[in-house]
C-alpha positions as semicolon CSV with decimal commas, in nm:
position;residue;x (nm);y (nm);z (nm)
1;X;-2,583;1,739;0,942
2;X;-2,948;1,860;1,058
3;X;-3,181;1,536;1,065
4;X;-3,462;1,606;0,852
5;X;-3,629;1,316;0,873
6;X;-3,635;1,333;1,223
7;X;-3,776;1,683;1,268
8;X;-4,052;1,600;1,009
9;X;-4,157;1,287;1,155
10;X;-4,190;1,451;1,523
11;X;-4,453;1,679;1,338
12;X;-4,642;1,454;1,233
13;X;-4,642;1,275;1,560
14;X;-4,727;1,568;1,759
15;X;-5,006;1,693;1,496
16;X;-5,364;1,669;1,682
17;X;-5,223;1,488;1,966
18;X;-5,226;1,744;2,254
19;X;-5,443;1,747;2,537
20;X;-5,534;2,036;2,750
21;X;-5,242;2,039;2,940
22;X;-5,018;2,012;2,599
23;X;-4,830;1,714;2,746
24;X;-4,949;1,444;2,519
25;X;-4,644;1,482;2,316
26;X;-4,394;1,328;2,588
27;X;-4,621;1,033;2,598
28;X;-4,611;0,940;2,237
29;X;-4,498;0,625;2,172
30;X;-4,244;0,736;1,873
31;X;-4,103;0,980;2,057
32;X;-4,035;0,719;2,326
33;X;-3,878;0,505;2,075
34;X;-3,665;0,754;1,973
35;X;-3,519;0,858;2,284
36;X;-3,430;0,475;2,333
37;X;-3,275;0,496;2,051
38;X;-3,045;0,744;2,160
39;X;-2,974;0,636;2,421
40;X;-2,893;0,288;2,287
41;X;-2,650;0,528;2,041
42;X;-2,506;0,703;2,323
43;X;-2,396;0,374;2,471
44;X;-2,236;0,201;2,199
45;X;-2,071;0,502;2,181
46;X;-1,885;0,478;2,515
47;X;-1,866;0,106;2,447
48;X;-1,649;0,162;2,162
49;X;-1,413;0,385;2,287
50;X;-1,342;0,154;2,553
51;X;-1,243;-0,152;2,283
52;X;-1,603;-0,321;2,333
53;X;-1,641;-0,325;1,968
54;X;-1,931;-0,632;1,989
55;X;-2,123;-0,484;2,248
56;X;-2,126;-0,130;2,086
57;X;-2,217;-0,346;1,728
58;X;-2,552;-0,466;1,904
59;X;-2,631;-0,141;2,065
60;X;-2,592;-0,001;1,747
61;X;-2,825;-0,244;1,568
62;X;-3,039;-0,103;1,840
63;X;-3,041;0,203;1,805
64;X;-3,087;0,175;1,405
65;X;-3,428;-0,095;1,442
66;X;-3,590;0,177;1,659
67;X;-3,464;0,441;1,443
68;X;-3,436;0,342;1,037
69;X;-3,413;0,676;0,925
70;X;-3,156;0,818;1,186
71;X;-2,811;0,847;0,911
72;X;-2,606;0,918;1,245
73;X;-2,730;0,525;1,367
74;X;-2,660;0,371;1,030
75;X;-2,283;0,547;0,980
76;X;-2,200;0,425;1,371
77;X;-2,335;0,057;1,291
78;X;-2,139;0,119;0,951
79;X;-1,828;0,288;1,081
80;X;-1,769;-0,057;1,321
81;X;-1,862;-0,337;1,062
82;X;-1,628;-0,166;0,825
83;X;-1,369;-0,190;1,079
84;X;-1,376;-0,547;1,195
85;X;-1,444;-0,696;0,820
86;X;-1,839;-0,720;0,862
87;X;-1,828;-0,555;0,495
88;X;-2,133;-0,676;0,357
89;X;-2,369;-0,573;0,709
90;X;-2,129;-0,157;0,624
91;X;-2,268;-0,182;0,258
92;X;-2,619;-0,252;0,355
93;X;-2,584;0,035;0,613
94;X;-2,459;0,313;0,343
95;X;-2,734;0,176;0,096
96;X;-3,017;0,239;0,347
97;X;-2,811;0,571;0,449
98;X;-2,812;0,624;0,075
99;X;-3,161;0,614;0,005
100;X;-3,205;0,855;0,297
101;X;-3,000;1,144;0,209
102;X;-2,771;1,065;-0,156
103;X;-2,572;1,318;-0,137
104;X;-2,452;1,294;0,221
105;X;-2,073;1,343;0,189
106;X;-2,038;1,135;0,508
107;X;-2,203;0,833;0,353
108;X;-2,037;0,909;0,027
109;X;-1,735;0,892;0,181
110;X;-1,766;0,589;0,388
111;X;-1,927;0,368;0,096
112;X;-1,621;0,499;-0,134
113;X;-1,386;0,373;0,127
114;X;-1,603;0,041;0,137
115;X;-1,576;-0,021;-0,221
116;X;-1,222;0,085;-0,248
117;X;-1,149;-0,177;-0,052
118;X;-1,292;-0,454;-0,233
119;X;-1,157;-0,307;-0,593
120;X;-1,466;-0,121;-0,685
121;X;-1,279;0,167;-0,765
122;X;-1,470;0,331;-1,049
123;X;-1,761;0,319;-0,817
124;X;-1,557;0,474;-0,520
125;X;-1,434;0,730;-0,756
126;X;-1,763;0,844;-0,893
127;X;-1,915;0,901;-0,475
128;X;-1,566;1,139;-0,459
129;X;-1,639;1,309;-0,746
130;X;-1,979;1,366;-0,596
131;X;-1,839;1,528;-0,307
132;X;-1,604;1,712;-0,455
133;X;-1,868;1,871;-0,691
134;X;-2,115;1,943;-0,453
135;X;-1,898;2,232;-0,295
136;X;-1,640;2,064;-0,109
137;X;-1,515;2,470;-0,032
138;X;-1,792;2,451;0,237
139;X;-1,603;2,150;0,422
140;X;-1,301;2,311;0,462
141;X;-1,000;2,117;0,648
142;X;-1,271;1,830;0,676
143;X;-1,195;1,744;0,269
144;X;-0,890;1,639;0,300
145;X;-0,956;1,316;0,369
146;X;-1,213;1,276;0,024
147;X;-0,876;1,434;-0,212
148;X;-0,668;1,183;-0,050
149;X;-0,854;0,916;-0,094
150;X;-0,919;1,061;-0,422
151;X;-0,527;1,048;-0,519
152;X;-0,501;0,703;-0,376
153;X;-0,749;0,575;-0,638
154;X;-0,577;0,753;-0,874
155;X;-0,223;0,581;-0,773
156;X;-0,409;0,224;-0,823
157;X;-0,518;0,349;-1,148
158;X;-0,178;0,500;-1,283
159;X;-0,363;0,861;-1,337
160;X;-0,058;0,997;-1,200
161;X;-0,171;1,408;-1,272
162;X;-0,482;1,330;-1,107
163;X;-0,289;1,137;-0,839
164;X;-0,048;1,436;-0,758
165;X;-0,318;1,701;-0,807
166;X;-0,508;1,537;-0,491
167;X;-0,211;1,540;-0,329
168;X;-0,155;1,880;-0,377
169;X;-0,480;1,973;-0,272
170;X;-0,513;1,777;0,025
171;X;-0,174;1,899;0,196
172;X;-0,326;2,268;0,120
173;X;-0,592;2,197;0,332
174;X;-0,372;2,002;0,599
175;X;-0,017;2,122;0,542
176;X;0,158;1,968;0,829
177;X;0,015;1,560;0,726
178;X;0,286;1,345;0,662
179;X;0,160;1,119;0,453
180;X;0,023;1,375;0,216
181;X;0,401;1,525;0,226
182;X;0,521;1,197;0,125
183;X;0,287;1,111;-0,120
184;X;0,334;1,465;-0,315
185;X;0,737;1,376;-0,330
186;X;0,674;1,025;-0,453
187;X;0,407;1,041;-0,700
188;X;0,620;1,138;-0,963
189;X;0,865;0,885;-0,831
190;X;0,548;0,629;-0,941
191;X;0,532;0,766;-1,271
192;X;0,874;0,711;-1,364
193;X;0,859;0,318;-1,266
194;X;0,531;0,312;-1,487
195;X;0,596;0,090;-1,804
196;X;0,279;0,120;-1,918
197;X;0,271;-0,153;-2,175
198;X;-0,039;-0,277;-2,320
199;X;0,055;-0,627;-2,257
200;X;0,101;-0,583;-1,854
201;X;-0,209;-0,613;-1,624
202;X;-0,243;-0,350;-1,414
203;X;-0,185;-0,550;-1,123
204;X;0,222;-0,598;-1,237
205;X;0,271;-0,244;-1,360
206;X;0,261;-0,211;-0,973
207;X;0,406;-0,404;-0,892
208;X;0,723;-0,263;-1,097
209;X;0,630;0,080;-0,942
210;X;0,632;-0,067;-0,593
211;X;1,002;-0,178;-0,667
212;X;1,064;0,160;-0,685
213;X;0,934;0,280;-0,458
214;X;1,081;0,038;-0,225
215;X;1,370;0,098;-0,309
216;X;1,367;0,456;-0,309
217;X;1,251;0,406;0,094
218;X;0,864;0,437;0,062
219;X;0,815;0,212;0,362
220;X;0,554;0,183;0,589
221;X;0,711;0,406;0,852
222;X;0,661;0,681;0,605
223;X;0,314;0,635;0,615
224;X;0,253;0,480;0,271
225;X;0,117;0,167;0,259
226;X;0,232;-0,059;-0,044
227;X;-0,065;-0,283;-0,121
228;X;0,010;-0,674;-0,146
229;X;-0,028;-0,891;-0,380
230;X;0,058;-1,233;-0,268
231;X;0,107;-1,492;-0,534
232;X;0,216;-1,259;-0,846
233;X;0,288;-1,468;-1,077
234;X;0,554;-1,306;-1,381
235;X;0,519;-1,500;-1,665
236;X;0,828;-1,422;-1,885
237;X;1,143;-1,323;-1,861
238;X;1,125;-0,944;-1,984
239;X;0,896;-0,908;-1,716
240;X;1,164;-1,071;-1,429
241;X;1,404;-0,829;-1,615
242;X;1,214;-0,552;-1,575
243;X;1,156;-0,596;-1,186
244;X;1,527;-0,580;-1,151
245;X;1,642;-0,411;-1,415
246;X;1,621;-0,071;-1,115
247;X;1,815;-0,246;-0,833
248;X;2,070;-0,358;-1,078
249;X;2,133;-0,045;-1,227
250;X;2,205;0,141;-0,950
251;X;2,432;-0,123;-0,791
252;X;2,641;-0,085;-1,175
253;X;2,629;0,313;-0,988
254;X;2,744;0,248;-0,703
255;X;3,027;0,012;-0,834
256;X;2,917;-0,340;-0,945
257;X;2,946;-0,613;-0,675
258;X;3,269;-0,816;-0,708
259;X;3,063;-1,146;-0,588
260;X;2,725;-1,228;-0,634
261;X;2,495;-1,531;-0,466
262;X;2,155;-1,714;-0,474
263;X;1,993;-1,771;-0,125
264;X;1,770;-2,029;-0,264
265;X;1,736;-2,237;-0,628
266;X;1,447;-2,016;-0,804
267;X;1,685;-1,704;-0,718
268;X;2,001;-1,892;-0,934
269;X;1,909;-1,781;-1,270
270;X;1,864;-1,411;-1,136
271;X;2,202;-1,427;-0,984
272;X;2,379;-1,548;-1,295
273;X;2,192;-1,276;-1,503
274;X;2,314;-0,987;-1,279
275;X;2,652;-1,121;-1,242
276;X;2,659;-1,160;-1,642
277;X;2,539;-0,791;-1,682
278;X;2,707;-0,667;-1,413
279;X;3,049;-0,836;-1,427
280;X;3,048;-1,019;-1,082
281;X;3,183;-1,382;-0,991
282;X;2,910;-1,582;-0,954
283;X;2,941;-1,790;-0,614
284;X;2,770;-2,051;-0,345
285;X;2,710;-1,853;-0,050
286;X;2,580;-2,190;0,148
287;X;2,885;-2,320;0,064
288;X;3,056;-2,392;0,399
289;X;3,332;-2,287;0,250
290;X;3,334;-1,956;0,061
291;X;3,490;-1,930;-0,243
292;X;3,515;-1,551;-0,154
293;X;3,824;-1,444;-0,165
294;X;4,061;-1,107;-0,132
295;X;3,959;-0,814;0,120
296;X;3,732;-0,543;0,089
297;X;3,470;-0,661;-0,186
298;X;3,132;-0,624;-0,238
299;X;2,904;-0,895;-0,256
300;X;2,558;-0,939;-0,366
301;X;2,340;-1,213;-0,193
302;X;2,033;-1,238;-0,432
303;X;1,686;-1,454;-0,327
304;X;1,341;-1,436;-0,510
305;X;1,150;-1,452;-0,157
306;X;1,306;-1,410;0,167
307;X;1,156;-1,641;0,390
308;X;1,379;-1,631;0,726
309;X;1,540;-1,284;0,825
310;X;1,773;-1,490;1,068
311;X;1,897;-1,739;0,828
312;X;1,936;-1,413;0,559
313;X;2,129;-1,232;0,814
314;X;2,311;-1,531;0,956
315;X;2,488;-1,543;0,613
316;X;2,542;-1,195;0,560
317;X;2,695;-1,224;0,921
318;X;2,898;-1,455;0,795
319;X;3,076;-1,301;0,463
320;X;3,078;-0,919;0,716
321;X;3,326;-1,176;0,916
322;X;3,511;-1,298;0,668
323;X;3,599;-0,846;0,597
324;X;3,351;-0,808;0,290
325;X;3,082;-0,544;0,182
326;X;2,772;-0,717;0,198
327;X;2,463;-0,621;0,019
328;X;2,110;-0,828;-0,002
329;X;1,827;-0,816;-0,252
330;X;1,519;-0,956;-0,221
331;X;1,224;-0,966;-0,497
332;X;0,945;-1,087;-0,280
333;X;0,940;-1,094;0,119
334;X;0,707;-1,364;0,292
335;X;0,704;-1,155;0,587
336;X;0,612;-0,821;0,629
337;X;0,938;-0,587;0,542
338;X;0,932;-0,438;0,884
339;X;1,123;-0,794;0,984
340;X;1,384;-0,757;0,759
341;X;1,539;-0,369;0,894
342;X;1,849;-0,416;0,845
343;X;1,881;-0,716;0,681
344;X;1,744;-0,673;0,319
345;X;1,902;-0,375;0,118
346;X;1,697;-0,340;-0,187
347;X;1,332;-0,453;-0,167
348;X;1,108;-0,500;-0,495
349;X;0,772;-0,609;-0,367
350;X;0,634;-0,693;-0,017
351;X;0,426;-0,996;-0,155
352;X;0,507;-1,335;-0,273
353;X;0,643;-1,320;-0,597
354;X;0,632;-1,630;-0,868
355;X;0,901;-1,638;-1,155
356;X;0,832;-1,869;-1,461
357;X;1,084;-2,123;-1,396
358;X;0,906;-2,206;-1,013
359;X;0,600;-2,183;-1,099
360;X;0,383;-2,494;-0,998
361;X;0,061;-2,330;-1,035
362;X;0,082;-2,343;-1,401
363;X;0,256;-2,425;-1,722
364;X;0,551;-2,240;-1,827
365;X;0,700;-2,185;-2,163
366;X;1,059;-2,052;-2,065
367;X;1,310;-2,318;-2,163
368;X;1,547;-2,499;-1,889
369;X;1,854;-2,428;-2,128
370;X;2,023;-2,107;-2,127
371;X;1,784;-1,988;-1,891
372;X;2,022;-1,747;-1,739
373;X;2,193;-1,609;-2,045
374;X;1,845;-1,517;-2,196
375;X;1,746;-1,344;-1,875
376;X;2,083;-1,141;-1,939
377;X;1,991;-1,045;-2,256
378;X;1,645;-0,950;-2,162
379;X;1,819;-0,760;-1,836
380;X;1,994;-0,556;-2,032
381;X;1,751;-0,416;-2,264
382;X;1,510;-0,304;-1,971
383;X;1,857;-0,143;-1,805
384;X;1,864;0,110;-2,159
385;X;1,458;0,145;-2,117
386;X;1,513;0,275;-1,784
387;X;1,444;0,636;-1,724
388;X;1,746;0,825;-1,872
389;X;1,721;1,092;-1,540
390;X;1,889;0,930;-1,247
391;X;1,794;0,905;-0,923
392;X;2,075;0,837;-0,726
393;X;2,094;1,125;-0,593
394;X;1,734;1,069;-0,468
395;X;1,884;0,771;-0,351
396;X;2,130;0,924;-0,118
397;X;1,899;1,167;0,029
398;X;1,666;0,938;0,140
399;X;1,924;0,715;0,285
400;X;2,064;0,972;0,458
401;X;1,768;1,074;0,649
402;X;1,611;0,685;0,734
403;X;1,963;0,565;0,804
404;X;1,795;0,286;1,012
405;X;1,629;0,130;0,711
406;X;1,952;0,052;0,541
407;X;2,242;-0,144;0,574
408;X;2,548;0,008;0,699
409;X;2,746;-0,143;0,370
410;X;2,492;0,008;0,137
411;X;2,460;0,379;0,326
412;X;2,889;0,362;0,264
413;X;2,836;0,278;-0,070
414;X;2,577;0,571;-0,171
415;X;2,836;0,826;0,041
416;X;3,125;0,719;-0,093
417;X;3,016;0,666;-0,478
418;X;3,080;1,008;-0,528
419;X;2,818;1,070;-0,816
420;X;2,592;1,316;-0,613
């Protein structure tokens, strides 16, 4: 972008300030400042690309005290705060950038991406819309990255038509981005898992998406990033139903299992719930003896936050040994999901999740007796609120092409259910 402020400030400068040789110019003292400047610019520039992030910080303070007005200075000093959580030193950069040149898409951008981050999203949304009405035509290739954002603050919103129509948008200006590819197949995949009940924060309403989309394979490796939330806390027992109400009906799909466990005391009640619904024996599987018996069946090992992939796997292990189909669903992960490849089958949410009946943080009204039963009940009424369109087949297709991020028992059981 041409630097206005800089050209009109050199004339000034310059104005009656010749002498006869015409060389008074070179001499002037904001001029010299200004090459400085640069060259303070230039430096942090090279000292950033070679990982000396602090060093190119302070020659970018530089370069910005000897040059307020320069936008390039401010976005650089911006641009490296932003990225090593200096947030409120970026903001006070695209404020002063702001006041420079407001409409900027550059600084639009980066303050959107700022505020984004710290859940101003109506404020992100409005410097997008900016951009986008300015004549985003004339940026070309280079808006893609404002209608992805764009659709991303859409997806945290639940506008899911505005959501996919940024998509869309973005992948015709970049058509070979994965991430935009993957985000234009699974938007509608978000939509369906919306419940979009008045008396569910926002918060929880993604959390039920994200268990869809977990399960359906949105992981990280795909390039979409399922945003924590550590500590969600679900406060009755239609809205624990309605977290698993997905995994469990596509396990009735696939066949129900013929035994199914708790990996830790909060998961107990969810365990007895799915085996009511579902029709499974309900077992100990820390038992050191397993009460597990005949060849060939499936069992279900259930826990409400993995903690330990080794100890999750060392039972698995265990039951695989003893010739039975072993699948493992976990609500909440305390580690991040890449540690559990292999491991965990069916994935709701990739923060810590609270149920009502372990809930220390606060008082609970769900009653100690005939906890399980009423779960059950409440189980299967989100089962027959579910989507009537399946998705298995979706399912299966995804499986099939990230065989790595599933379980060898639960790719068998999608290829052999015979129902796509």
């Amino acid at each position: 972008m041409p630097d206005e402020s800089w050209t009109a400030n050199q004339s000034e400068d310059f104005a009656g300030r010749t002498d006869d040789a015409g060389l008074a110019p070179l001499l002037s003292p904001l001029f010299h400042s200004r090459v400085v400047a640069d060259q303070h610019y230039q430096r942090g520039l090279d000292q950033e690309s070679r990982g000396q992030w602090d060093r190119a910080l302070t020659s970018f303070r530089t370069a910005c005290a000897l040059h307020p007005e320069r936008i390039l200075y401010l976005l650089a000093r911006g641009r490296v705060c932003q990225t090593h959580d200096l947030d409120p030193e970026a903001d006070d950069c695209y404020e002063h950038a702001r006041r420079i040149a407001p409409r900027d898409p550059v600084v639009l951008f980066n303050q959107a991406e700022l505020w984004a981050r710290h859940g101003r999203l109506a404020m992100a949304i409005e410097n997008l819309e900016e951009i986008l009405s300015d004549g985003s035509r004339q940026l070309g290739a280079r808006a893609m990255p404002v209608y992805r954002l764009r659709g991303d603050l859409a997806l945290r919103n639940g506008d899911y038509s505005r959501a996919d129509e940024a998509f869309k948008t973005a992948l015709a200006l970049v058509p070979d981005d994965d991430y935009l590819r993957t985000m234009v197949r699974s938007v509608p995949r978000f939509a369906e898992f919306n419940l979009d009940r008045e008396s569910t924060s926002g918060a929880k309403r993604l959390v039920y998406a994200q268990a869809g989309a977990m399960l359906l394979g949105l992981l990280e490796d795909d390039g979409v990033t399922i945003p924590e939330y550590p500590g969600i806390g679900l406060e009755t027992l239609d809205e624990v139903a309605d977290v698993i109400a997905r995994p469990a009906r596509t396990l009735r799909h696939l066949g129900p299992p013929t035994y199914i466990g708790a990996l830790d005391t909060p998961s107990l009640p969810i365990a007895e719930a799915i085996a009511d619904v579902l029709g499974g024996t309900l077992f100990d599987p820390s038992a050191t003896s397993h009460h597990v018996t005949g060849t060939s069946q499936s069992v279900l090992l259930v826990t409400v936050n993995a903690t330990d992939p080794e100890t999750v796997s060392a039972v698995a292990n265990r039951l695989r040994d003893q010739a039975q189909t072993v699948w493992t669903y976990a609500i909440g992960l305390r580690h991040p999901a890449g540690a559990y490849h292999g491991t965990i089958d069916l994935i709701s949410s990739t923060g810590f999740v609270e149920v009502p009946w372990d809930a220390p943080s606060r008082e609970t009204s769900i009653p100690a007796g005939g906890l399980a039963s009423k779960l059950a009940s409440c189980l299967r009424r989100a089962i027959e609120a579910l989507p009537t369109v399946t998705t298995v087949s979706s399912h299966l297709a995804w499986h099939t092409k990230h065989r790595r991020f599933a379980s060898e028992s639960l790719r068998d059981a999608f290829a052999q259910s015979g129902i796509c």
